[in-house]
C-alpha positions in Angstrom: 0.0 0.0 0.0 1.6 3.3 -1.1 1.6 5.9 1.9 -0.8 9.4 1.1 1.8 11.4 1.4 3.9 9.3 -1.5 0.7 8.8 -3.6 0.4 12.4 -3.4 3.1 12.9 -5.8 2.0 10.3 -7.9 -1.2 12.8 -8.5 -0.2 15.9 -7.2 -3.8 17.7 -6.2 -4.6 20.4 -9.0 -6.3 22.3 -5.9 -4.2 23.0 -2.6 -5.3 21.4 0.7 -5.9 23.9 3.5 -2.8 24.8 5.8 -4.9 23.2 8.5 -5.4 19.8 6.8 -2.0 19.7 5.8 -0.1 20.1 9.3 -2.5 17.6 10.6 -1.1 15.4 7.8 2.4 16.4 9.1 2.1 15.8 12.8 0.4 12.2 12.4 3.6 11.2 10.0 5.8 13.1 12.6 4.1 10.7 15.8 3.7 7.3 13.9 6.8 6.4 11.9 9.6 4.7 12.9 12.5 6.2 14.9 15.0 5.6 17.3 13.3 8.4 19.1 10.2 10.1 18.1 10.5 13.4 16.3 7.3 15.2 18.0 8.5 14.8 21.5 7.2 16.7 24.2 10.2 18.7 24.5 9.5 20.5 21.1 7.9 24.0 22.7 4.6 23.6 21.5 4.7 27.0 19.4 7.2 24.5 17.3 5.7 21.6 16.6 3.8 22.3 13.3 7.0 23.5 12.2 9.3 20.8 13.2 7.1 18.3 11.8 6.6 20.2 8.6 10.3 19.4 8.2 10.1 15.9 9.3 7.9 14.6 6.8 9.3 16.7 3.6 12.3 14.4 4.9 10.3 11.7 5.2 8.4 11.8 1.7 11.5 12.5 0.2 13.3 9.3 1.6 9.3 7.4 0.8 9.8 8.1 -2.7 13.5 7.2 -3.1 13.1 4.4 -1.2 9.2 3.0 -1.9 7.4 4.7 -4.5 6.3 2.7 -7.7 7.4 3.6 -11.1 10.0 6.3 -11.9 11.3 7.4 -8.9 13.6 10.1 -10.9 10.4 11.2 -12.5 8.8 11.5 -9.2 11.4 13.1 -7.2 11.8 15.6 -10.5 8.3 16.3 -9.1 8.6 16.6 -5.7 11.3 19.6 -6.5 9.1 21.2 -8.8 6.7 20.7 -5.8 9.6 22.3 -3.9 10.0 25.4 -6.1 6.4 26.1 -5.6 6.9 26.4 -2.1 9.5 29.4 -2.6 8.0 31.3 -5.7 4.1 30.1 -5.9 1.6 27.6 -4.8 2.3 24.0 -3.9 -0.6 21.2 -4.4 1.2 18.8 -2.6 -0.1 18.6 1.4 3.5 18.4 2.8 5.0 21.2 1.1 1.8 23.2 1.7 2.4 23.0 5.4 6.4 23.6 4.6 5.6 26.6 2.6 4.5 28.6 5.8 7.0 27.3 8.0 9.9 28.3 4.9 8.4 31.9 5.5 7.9 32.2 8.5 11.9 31.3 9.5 13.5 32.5 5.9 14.9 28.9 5.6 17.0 28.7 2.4 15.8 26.5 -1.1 19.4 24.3 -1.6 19.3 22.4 2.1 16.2 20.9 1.1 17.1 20.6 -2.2 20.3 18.7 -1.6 17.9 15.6 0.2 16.2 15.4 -3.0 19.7 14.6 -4.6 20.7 11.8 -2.4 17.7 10.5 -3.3 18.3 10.5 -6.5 22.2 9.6 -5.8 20.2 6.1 -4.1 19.1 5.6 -7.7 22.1 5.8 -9.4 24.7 4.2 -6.8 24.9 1.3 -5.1 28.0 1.1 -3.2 30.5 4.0 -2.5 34.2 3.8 -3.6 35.5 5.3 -0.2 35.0 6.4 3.1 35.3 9.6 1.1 33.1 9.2 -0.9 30.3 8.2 1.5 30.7 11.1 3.7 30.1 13.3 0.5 26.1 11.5 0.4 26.1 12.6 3.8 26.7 15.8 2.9 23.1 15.6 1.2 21.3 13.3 2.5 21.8 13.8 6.6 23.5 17.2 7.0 21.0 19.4 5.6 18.3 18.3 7.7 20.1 19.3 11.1 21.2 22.9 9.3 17.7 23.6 8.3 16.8 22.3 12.8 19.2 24.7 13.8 17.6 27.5 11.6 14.5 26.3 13.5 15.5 27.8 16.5 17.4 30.6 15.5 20.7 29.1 14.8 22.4 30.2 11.0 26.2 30.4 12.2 29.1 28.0 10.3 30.7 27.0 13.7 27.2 25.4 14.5 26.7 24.0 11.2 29.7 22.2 11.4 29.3 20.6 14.4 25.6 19.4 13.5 27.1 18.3 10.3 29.7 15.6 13.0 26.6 14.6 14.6 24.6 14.3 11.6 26.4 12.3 9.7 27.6 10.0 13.0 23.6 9.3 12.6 23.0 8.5 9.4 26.4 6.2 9.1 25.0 4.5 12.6 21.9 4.2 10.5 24.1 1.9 7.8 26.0 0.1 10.0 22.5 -1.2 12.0 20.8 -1.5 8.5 23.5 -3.7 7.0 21.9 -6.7 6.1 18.7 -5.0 5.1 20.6 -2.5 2.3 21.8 -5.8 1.1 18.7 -7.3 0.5 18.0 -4.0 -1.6 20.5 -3.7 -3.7 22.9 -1.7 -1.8 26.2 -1.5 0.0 26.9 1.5 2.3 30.4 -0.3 3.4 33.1 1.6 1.5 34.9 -0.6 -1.4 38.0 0.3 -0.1 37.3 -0.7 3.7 35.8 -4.1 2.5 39.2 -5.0 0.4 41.7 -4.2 3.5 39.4 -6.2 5.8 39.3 -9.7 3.5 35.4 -9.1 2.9 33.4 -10.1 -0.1 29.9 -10.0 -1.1 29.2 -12.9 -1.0 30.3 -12.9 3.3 27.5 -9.7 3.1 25.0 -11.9 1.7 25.6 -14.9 4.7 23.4 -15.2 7.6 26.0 -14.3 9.8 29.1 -12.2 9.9 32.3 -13.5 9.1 35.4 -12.6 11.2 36.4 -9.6 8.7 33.3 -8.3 8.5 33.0 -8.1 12.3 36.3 -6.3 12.6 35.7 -4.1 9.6 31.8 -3.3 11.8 34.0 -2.4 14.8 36.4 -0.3 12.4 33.0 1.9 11.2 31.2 2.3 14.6 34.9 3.3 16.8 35.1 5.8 13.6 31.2 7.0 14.1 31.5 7.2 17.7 34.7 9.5 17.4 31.8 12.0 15.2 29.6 11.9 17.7 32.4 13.3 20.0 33.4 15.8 17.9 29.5 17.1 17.5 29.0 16.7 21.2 30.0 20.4 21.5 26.6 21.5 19.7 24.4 20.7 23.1 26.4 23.4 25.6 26.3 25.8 22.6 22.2 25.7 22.1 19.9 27.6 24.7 16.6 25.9 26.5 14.9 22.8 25.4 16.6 22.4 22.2 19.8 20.8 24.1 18.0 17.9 25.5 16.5 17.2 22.0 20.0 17.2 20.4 21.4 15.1 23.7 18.6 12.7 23.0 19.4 12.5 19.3 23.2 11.9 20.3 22.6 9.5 23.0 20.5 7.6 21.0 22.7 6.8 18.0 25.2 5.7 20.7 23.4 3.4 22.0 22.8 1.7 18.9 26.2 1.9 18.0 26.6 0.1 21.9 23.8 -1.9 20.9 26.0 -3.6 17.7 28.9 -4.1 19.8 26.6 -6.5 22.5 26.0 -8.3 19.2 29.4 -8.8 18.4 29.6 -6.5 15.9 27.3 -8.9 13.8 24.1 -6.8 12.2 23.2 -9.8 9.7 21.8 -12.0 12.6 19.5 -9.2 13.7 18.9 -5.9 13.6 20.0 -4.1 17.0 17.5 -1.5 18.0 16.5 0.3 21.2 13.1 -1.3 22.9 10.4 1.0 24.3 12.1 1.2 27.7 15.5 1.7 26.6 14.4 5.1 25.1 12.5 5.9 28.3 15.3 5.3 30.2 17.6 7.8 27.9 14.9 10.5 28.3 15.0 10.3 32.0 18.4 10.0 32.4 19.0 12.6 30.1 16.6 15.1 32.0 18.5 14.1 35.0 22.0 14.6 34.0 23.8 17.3 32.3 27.2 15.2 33.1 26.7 12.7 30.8 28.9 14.2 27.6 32.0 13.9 30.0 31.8 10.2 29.6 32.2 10.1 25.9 
């Protein structure tokens, strides 16, 4: 069954929703799909939560598309920008970018962030694996870093010292993302692993494509998540630079992708067995400790 806000694009509406009817359509995407930690907390001030979850699902229908829509997905996402432009110079028909128009306007946000995660989605049509380690951070660089620029200008945040330490964190996410999704990209088609990292560790696709991990493959695991968690230290710094409720939200995004990344080390490093994920009281547990402490960062 193709989600409304992906067949949506497939028909774009020839008459806009109302502004009303399409936040609604943003907040229930925003509270029911899948996270490591919800997007709509309660911590969003609630004067920001049409706005933060106007940005969540343009993310989300871009990634939908990429990842789920039928037919041309080029086509489609060739669309969605158009959909995009209408946002900045006219009027959109699709629901999501009708409740993104307003929130564009109201905080000035700039066209090429959003722009840039409809190019890795189109980069997810035309590669499959990535070269280098280089190579991989550069999809980063369009398909996670944008989206914590564009959070930052949220709350009132446009500086390049921020930027760059978002850009650490946000990437230390979405490569936590591919190191817990291993398996699962494989089954698609694709291979997040750099080339180069695969050769020096013995690894072939055929061990990607076992049931579980070899040896190399669990050392080459470890190699990626000591190399994430040493981003997620460097983009630590964000939290004590922010002001109010916004630094528990970006400890809670931080804490979260470590403990995933802790989560594939109890595995042994072995994400083809079973995906490791945090359980409902895990999370609850990181929000209260989180509240509780301000002392956790020194343990990094």
């Amino acid at each position: 069954m193709v989600e409304p806000h992906v067949a949506a694009i497939l028909d774009v509406p020839t008459a806009s929703v109302s502004l009303t009817e399409a936040r609604a359509l943003c907040e229930r995407m925003a509270r029911t799909h899948y996270e490591n930690f919800t997007v709509m907390s309660w911590l969003v001030p609630r004067s920001m939560r049409s706005h933060v979850a106007a940005l969540y699902a343009y993310c989300r229908t871009v990634d939908d598309i990429g990842d789920e829509a039928p037919g041309d997905r080029i086509e489609l996402l060739d669309r969605y920008e158009t959909e995009l432009e209408r946002a900045f110079t006219g009027t959109p028909g699709h629901p999501v970018l009708v409740a993104l128009q307003e929130t564009i306007r109201q905080f000035d946000l700039p066209r090429e962030p959003f722009a840039r995660l409809i190019e890795a989605n189109r980069i997810d049509q035309r590669v499959c694996r990535y070269a280098s380690y280089e190579d991989l951070l550069h999809y980063c660089v369009h398909s996670a870093n944008p989206v914590g620029q564009l959070f930052l200008m949220l709350f009132g945040y446009r500086d390049e010292a921020r930027f760059a330490l978002s850009d650490a964190t946000c990437t230390a996410l979405q490569l936590t993302n591919f190191w817990q999704d291993i398996g699962r990209d494989r089954a698609v088609g694709r291979i997040y692993l750099p080339q180069d990292d695969l050769t020096a560790f013995g690894v072939a696709d055929k061990d990607l494509d076992a049931d579980r991990a070899s040896e190399g493959l669990r050392k080459l695991v470890r190699f990626q998540v000591d190399r994430t968690r040493r981003l997620f230290s460097e983009g630590v710094r964000l939290i004590d630079s922010v002001r109010g409720r916004l630094r528990v939200d970006l400890s809670l995004f931080t804490r979260g992708g470590l403990a995933i990344l802790d989560a594939i080390e109890r595995q042994g490093y072995d994400t083809l067995g079973g995906r490791p994920a945090l359980g409902r009281a895990a999370k609850i547990g990181l929000i209260v400790s989180t509240l509780l402490s301000s002392r956790w960062r020194r343990r990094l």
